[in-house]
C-alpha positions as CSV (number, residue, x, y, z in Angstrom):
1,X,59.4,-21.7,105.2
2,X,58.0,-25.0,103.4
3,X,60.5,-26.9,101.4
4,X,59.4,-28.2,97.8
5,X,60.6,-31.1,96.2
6,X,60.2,-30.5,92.4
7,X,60.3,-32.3,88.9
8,X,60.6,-29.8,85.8
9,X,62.1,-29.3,82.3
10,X,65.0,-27.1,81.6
11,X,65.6,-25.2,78.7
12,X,67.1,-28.8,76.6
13,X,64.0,-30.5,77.7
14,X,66.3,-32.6,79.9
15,X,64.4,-33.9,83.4
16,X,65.6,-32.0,86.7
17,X,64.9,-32.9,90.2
18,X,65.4,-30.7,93.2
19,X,64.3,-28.9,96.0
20,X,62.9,-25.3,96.1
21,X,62.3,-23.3,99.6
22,X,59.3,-21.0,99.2
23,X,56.3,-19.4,101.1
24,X,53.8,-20.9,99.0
25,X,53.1,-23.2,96.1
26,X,52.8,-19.8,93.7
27,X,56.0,-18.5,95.1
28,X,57.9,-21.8,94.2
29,X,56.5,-21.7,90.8
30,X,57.8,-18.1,90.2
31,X,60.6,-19.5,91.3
32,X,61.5,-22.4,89.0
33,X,60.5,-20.0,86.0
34,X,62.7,-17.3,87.1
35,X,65.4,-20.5,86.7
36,X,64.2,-21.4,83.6
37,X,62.4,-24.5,84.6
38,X,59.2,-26.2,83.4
39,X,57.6,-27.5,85.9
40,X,55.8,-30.9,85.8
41,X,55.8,-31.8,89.6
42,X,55.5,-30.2,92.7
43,X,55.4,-31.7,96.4
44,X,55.8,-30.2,99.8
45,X,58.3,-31.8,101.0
46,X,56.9,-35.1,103.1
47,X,59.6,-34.9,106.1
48,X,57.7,-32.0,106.7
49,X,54.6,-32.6,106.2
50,X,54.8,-35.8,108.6
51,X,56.8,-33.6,111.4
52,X,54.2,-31.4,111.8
53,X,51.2,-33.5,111.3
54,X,53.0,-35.9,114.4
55,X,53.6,-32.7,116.4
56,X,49.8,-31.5,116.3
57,X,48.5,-35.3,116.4
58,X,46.8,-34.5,119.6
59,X,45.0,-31.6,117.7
60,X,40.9,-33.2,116.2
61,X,40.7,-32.4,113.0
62,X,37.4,-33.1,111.2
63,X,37.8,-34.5,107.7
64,X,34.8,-34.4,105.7
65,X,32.8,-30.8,104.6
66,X,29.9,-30.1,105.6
67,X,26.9,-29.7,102.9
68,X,26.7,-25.7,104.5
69,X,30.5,-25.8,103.8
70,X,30.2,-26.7,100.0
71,X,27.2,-24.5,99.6
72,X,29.2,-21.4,101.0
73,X,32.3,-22.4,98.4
74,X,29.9,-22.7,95.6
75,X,28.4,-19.4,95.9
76,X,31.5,-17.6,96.6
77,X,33.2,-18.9,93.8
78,X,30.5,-18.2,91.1
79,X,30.1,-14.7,92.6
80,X,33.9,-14.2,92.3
81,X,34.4,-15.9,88.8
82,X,31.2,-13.3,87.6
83,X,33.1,-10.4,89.1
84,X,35.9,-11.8,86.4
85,X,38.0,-13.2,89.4
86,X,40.4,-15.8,87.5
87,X,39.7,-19.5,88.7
88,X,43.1,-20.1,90.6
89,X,42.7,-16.8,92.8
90,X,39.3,-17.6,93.6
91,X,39.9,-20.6,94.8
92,X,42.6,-18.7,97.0
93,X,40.7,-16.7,98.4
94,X,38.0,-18.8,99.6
95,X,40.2,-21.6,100.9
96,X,42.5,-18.7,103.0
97,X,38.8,-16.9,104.0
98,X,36.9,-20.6,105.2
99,X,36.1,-21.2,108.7
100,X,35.8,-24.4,109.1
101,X,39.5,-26.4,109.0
102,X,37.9,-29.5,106.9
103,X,36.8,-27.0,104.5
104,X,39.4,-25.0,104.3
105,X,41.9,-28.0,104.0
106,X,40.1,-29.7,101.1
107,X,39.7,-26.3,99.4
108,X,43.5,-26.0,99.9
109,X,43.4,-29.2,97.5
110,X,41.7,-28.3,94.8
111,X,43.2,-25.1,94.5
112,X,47.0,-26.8,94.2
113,X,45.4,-29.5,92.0
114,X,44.1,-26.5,89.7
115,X,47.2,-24.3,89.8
116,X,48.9,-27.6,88.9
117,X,47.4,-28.0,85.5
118,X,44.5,-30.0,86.2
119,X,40.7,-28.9,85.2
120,X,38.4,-27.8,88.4
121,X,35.9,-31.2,87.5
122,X,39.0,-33.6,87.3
123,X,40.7,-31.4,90.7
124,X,37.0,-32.3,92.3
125,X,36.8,-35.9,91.0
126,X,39.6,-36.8,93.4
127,X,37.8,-35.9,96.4
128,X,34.0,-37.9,95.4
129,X,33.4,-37.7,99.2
130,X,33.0,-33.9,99.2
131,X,31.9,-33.5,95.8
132,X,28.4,-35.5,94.2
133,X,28.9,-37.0,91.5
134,X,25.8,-34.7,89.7
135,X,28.0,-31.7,90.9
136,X,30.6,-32.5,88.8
137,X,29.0,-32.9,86.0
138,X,27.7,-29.9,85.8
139,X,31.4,-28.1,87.0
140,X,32.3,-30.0,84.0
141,X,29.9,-28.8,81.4
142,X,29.9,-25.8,83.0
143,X,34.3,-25.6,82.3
144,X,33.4,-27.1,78.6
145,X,30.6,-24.4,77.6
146,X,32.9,-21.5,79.4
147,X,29.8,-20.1,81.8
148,X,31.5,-21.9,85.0
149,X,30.1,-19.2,87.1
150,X,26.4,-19.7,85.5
151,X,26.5,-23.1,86.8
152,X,27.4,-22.9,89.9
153,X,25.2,-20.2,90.6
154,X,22.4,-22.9,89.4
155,X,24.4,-25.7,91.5
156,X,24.2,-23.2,94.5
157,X,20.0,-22.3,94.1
158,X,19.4,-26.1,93.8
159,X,22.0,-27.2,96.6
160,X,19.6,-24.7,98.6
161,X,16.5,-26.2,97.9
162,X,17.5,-29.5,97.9
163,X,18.7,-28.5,101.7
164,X,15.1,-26.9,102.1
165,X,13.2,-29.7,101.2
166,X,15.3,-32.1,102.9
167,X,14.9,-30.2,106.2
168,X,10.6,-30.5,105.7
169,X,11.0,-34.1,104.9
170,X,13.2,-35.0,107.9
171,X,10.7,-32.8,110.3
172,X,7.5,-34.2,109.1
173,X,8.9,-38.0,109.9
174,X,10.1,-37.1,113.1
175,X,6.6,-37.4,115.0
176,X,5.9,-40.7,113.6
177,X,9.3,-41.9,114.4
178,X,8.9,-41.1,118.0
179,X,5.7,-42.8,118.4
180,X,7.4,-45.9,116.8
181,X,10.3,-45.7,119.6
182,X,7.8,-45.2,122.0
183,X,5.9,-48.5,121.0
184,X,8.6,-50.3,120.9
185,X,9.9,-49.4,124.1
186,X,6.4,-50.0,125.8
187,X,6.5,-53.2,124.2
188,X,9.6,-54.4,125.6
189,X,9.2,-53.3,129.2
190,X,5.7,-55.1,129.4
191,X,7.7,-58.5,128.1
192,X,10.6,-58.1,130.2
193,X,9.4,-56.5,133.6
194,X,5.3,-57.1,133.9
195,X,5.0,-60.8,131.7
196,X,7.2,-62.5,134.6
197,X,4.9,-61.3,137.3
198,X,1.9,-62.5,135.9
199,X,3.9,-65.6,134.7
200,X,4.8,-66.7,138.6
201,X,0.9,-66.6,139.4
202,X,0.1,-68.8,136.9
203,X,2.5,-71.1,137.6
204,X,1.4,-71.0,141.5
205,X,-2.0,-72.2,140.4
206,X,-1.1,-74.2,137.9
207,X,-3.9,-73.1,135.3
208,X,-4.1,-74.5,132.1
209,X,-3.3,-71.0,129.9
210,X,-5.0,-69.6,126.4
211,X,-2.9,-69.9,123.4
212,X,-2.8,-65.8,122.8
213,X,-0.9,-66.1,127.0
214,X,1.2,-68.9,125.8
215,X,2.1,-67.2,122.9
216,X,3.1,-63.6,125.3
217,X,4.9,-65.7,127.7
218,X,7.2,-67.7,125.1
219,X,8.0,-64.1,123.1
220,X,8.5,-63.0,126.8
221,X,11.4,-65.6,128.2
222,X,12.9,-65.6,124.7
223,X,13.2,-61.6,125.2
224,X,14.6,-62.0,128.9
225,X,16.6,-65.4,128.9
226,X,18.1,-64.9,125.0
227,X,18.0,-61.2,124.7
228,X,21.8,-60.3,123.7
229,X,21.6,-63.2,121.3
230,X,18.4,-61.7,119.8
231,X,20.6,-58.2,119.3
232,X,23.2,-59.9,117.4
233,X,21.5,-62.0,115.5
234,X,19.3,-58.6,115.1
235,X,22.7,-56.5,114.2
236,X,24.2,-59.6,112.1
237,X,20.6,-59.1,109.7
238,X,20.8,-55.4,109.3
239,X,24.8,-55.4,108.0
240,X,23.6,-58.2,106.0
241,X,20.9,-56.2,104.6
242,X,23.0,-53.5,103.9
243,X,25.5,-55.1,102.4
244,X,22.7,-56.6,100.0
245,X,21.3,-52.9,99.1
246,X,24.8,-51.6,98.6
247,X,25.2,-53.9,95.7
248,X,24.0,-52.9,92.4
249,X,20.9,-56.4,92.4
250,X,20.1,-55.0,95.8
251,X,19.8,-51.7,95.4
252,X,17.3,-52.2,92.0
253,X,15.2,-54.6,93.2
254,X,14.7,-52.3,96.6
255,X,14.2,-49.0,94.2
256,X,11.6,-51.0,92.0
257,X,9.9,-52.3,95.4
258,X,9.8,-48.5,96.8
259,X,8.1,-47.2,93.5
260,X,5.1,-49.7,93.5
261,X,4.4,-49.0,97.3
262,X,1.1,-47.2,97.5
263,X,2.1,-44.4,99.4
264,X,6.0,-44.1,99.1
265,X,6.3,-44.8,95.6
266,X,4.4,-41.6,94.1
267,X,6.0,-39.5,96.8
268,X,9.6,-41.0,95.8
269,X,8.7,-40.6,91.6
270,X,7.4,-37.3,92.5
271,X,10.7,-35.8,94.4
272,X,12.7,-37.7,91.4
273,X,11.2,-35.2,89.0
274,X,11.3,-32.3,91.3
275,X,15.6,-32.9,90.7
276,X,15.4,-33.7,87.1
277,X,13.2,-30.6,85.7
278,X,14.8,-28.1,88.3
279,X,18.4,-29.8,87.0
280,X,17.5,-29.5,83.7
281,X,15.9,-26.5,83.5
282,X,18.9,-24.7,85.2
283,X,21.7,-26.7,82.6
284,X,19.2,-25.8,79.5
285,X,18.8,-22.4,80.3
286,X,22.7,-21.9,81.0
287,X,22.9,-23.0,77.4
288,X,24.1,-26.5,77.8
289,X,23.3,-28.4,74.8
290,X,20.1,-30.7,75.7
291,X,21.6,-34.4,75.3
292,X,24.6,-33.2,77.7
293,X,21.9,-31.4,80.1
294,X,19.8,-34.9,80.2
295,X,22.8,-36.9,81.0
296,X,24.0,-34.0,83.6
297,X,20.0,-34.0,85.1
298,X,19.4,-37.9,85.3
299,X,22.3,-38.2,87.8
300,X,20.3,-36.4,90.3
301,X,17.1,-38.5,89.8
302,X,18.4,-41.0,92.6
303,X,16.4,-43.8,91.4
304,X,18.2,-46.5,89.1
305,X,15.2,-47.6,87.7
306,X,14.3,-43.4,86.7
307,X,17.8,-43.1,85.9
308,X,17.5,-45.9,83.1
309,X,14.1,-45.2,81.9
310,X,15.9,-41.3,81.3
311,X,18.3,-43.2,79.2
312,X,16.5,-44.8,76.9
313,X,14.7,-41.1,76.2
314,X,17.9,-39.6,75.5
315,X,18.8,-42.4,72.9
316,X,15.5,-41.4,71.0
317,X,16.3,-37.8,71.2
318,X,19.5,-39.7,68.9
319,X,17.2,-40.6,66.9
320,X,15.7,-37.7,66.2
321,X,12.6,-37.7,68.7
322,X,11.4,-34.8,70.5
323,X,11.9,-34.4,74.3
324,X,8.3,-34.5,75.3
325,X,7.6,-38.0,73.1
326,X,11.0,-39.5,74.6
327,X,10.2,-38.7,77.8
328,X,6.8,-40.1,77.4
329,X,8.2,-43.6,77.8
330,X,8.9,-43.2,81.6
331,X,5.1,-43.1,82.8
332,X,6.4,-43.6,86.5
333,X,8.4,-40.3,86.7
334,X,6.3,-38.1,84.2
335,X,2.5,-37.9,84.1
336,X,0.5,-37.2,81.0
337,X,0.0,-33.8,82.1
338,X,3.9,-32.9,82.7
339,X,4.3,-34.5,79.5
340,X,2.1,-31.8,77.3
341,X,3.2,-29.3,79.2
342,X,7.1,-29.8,78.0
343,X,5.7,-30.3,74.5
344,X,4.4,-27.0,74.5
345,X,7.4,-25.7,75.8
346,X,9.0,-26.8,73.3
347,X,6.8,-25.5,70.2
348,X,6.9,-22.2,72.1
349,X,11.0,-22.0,73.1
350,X,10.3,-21.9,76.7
351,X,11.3,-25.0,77.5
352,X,13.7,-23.8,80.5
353,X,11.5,-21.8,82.3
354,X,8.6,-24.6,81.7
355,X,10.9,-26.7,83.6
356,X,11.6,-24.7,86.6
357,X,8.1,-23.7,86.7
358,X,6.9,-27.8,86.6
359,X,9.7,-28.3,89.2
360,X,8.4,-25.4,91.7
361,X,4.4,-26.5,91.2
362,X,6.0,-30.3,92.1
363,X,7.5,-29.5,94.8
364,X,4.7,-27.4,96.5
365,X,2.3,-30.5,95.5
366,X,5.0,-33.1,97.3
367,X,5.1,-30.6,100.3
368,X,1.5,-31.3,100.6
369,X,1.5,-35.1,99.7
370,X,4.2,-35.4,102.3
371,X,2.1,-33.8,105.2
372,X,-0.9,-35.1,104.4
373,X,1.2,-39.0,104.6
374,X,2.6,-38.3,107.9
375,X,-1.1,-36.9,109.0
376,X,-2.3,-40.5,108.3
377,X,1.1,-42.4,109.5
378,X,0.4,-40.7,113.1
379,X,-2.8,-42.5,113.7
380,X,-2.1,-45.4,111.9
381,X,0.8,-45.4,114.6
382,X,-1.0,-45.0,117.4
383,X,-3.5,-47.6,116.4
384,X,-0.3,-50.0,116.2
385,X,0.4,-48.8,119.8
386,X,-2.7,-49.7,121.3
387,X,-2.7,-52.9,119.2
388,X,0.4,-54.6,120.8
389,X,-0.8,-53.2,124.4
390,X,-3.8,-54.2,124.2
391,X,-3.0,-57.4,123.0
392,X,-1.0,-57.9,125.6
393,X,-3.3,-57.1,128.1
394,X,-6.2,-59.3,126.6
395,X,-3.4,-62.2,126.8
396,X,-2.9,-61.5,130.4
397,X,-6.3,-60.7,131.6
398,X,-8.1,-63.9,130.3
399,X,-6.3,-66.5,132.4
400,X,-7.3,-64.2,135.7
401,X,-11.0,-64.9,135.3
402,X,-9.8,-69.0,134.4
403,X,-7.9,-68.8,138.0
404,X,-11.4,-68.7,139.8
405,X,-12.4,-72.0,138.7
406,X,-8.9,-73.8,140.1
407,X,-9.6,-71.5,143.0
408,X,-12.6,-73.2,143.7
């Protein structure tokens, strides 16, 4: 049986330290009240812990859950918190009933950080890898307003459409994403293995060649005789790059780039305020009150510069403004239209199901605005295609018909 290494509180409020053998982490804590003990720490003991994790080290164990995994735990646990489950049972039963290892594992986690004292938002907070940020948020107003089980239910429905969406986006982008690798690889197969050819004839003749041939034949020995260099230099930019877009300049000044794009940016706005009226919508109509529901909803905008114009709006609701006129402010995330149609929501105590109903019309509209982008990015594609081919091509054919003359 597991040995526990414990620091509690005896009846004189004087500090004991000791070990406990038990089945479990419930069992031990019977067991230090049966003693009389308060308990304010409990650890497995780490011997242990490190003699069995070196005696299975051969064993793969993946670490981080899967988005199917944390969907599955959300809906189980609202269902079993509605069926008036307690919170620390729940979470028992759903770590003990997971499939997956890495689930069950983490789930394992939370439910001793629970049992221990802590809140299920600040048990969550410790693992941000598993658990969004926006998630928590709502666990915690959900624990605050005492309908936990209402918002997970909501976390559950959007984690599912979120997932749905997703899933369309990815699959429309995947044509024109082959046809890109397919250029590209065209592209470097006629500089590295049909260029040289034609190169040798030339050379043989000794024609004077065009500037477009000069210009193939350059790109073409750079390619063969500096390639690796090219890839590093290549994969030295990109981590660069990165590292430029992880940082909070970068990562503005690339989101207020991707909202002026013609084509991106009302696509990106538009999927912004699918999240925030759905989000809302669901924290509003589980009776959160509406300043904790906008600062809940803007986390799952996405966009920094959204997320700050959402802001300002909820310091004028302060102030005593009226949703609709603060969110009137933010012209790039809410058209004129959405706009009236939350006023009126508002006048008429709707405003919850106006918001789901805005976010389901959005979303159908973006579906369509998505498809009918990749139905232009296909040709646009191909017409890149046959650009650098034929270019390449022209470049190579011209100096044929010069080769006559030196024949001569």
């Amino acid at each position: 049986m597991p040995e526990f290494q414990y620091k509690a509180l005896n009846s004189d409020s004087a500090l004991s330290e000791g070990r406990v053998t038990a089945a479990g982490r419930q069992e031990a804590f019977h067991k230090l009240e049966t003693m009389g003990l308060n308990p304010i720490r409990l650890e497995e003991n780490s011997a242990k812990v490190e003699l069995q994790t070196s005696r299975f080290a051969f064993e793969w164990r993946p670490k981080k859950v899967s988005s199917r995994d944390l969907e599955r735990f959300t809906r189980q646990l609202s269902s079993l918190l509605a069926a008036g489950v307690s919170l620390s049972r729940a979470l028992h039963i759903i770590q003990r009933e997971s499939a997956s290892r890495a689930a069950r594992d983490k789930w394992k986690e939370i439910y001793e950080l629970v049992i221990d004292g802590s809140s299920l938002a600040d048990a969550m907070r410790r693992s941000p890898g598993a658990f969004p940020g926006v998630y928590i948020a709502m666990v915690q107003a959900g624990e605050t307003g005492g309908f936990l089980d209402l918002v997970l239910g909501q976390i559950a429905d959007f984690q599912a459409r979120e997932k749905d969406l997703k899933s369309r986006t990815i699959s429309a982008l995947i044509y024109p994403l082959v046809l890109m690798t397919l250029a590209l690889s065209a592209l470097v197969f006629l500089l590295v293995f049909f260029i040289p050819r034609f190169q040798k004839i030339f050379e043989g003749f000794g024609a004077s060649l065009p500037l477009i041939t000069r210009l193939i034949v350059s790109a073409s020995g750079i390619l063969i005789h500096y390639g690796p260099y090219v890839l590093i230099l290549g994969g030295v930019g990109v981590l660069i790059i990165r590292k430029w877009f992880q940082s909070e300049t970068g990562r503005r000044a690339w989101q207020r780039w991707l909202l002026k794009t013609p084509v991106a940016g009302p696509l990106v706005a538009r999927f912004a305020m699918t999240r925030f009226c759905r989000m809302l919508g669901a924290l509003v109509g589980a009776g959160v009150p509406l300043i904790n529901a906008l600062r809940v909803a803007r986390e799952s905008i996405g966009n920094q510069t959204l997320i700050d114009a959402v802001t300002n709006s909820i310091e004028r609701i302060r102030e005593g403004d009226s949703l609709a006129a603060s969110l009137s402010g933010c012209k790039e995330l809410f058209p004129g239209s959405v706009i009236e149609m939350i006023a009126v929501a508002e006048e008429s105590g709707r405003l919850e199901r106006e918001l789901i109903r805005i976010a389901s019309e959005t979303e159908q509209d973006l579906d369509r605005r998505l498809r009918t982008a990749v139905s232009l990015t296909e040709p646009v594609m191909l017409f890149v295609m046959a650009g650098f081919i034929g270019t390449i091509f022209v470049g190579m054919v011209i100096p044929i018909f010069t080769i006559q003359d030196y024949i001569k």
